[in-house]
C-alpha positions as CSV (number, residue, x, y, z in Angstrom):
1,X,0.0,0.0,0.0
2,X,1.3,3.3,-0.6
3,X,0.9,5.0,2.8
4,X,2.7,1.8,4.8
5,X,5.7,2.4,1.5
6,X,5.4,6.0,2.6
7,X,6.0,5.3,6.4
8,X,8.6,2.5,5.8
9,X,10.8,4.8,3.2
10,X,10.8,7.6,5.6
11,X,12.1,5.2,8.6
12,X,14.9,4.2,6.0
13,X,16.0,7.6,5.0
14,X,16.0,8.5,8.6
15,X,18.3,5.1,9.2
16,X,20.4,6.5,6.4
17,X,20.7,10.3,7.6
18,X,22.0,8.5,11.1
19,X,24.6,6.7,9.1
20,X,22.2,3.4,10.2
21,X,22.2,0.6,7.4
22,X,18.3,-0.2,6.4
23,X,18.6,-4.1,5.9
24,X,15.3,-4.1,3.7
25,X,14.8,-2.7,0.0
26,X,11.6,-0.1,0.2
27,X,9.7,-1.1,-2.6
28,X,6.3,-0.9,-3.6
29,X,4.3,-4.0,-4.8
30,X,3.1,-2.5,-8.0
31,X,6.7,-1.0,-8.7
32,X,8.0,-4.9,-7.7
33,X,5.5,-6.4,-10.3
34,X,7.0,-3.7,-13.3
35,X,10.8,-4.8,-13.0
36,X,9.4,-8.6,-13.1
37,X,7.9,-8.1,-16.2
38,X,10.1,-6.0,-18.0
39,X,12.7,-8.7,-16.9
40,X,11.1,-10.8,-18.3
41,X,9.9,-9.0,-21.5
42,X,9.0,-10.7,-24.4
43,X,9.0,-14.1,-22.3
44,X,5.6,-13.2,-20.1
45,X,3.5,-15.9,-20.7
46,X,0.2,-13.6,-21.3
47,X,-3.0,-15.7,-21.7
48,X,-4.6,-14.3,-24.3
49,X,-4.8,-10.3,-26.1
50,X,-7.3,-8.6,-24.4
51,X,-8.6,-5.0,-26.1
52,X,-9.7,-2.5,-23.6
53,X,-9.4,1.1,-22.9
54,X,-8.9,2.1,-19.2
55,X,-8.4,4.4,-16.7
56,X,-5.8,4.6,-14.1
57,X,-6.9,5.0,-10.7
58,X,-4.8,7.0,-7.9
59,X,-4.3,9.7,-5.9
60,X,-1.9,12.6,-5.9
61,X,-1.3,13.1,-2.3
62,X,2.4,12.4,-1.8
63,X,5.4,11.1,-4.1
64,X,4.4,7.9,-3.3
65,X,1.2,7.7,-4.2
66,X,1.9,9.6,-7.5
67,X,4.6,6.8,-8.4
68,X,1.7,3.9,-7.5
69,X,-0.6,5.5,-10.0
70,X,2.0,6.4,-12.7
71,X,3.3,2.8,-12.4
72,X,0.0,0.6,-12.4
73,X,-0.4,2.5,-15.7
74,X,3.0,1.6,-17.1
75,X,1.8,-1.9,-15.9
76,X,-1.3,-1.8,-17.1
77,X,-0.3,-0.9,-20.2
78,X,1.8,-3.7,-20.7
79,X,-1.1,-6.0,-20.8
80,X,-1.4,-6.9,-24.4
81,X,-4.3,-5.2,-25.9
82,X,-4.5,-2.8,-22.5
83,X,-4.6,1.2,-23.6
84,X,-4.5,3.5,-20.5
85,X,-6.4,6.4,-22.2
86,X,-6.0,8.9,-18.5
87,X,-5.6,8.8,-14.9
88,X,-8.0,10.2,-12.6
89,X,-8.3,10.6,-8.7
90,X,-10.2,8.2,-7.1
91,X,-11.0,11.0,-4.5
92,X,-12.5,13.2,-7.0
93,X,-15.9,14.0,-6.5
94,X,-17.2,12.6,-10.2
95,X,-15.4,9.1,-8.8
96,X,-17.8,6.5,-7.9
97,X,-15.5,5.1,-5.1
98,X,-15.0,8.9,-3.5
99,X,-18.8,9.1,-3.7
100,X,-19.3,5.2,-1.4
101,X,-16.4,6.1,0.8
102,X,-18.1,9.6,1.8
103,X,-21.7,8.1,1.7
104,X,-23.3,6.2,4.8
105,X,-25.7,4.7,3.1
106,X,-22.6,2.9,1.1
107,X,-21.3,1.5,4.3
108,X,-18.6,-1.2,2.9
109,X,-20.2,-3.6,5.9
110,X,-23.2,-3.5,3.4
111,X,-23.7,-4.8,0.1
112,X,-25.5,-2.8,-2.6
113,X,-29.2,-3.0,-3.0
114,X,-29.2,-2.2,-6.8
């Protein structure tokens, strides 16, 4: 998740700044899954070509989270047939998960009626 990539990389440059060595690479899960596959680049064993236009989901609230949505849209876009067309802000007011996370009625204990 990037707030618990945000905490740990800030213990690790703080480790650094004392002159501390930080035993563990800081890196985040979607950034982990982008080396793998451009490692392994044309030898991916993809399924099948799927052809769909999509939008990246994300928030711009710290560097972090900026590099988590830039980078499931690299990833995404490596999907054959996958064309990231925009990113958007899932916290944005015209975002349907912004809308259930600020709505009670949406409780996520609570499954849809409709």
């Amino acid at each position: 998740m990037p707030a618990c990539q945000l905490t740990n990389e800030t213990v690790a440059a703080r480790k650094a700044l004392a002159g501390e060595w930080h035993p563990v690479r800081e890196v985040q899960v979607l950034e982990f899954l982008e080396e793998r596959l451009l490692a392994l680049s044309d030898r991916v064993p993809w399924q099948r070509r799927i052809d769909l236009h999509i939008l990246a989901e994300g928030h711009d609230w710290s560097t972090v989270h900026s590099r988590a949505q830039d980078t499931s849209a690299r990833v995404l876009a490596m999907v054959p047939g996958v064309e990231v067309v925009d990113l958007y802000d899932g916290f944005s007011d015209e975002s349907p998960c912004a809308w259930r996370a600020r709505e009670p009625s949406q409780s996520p204990w609570r499954a849809p009626e409709t």
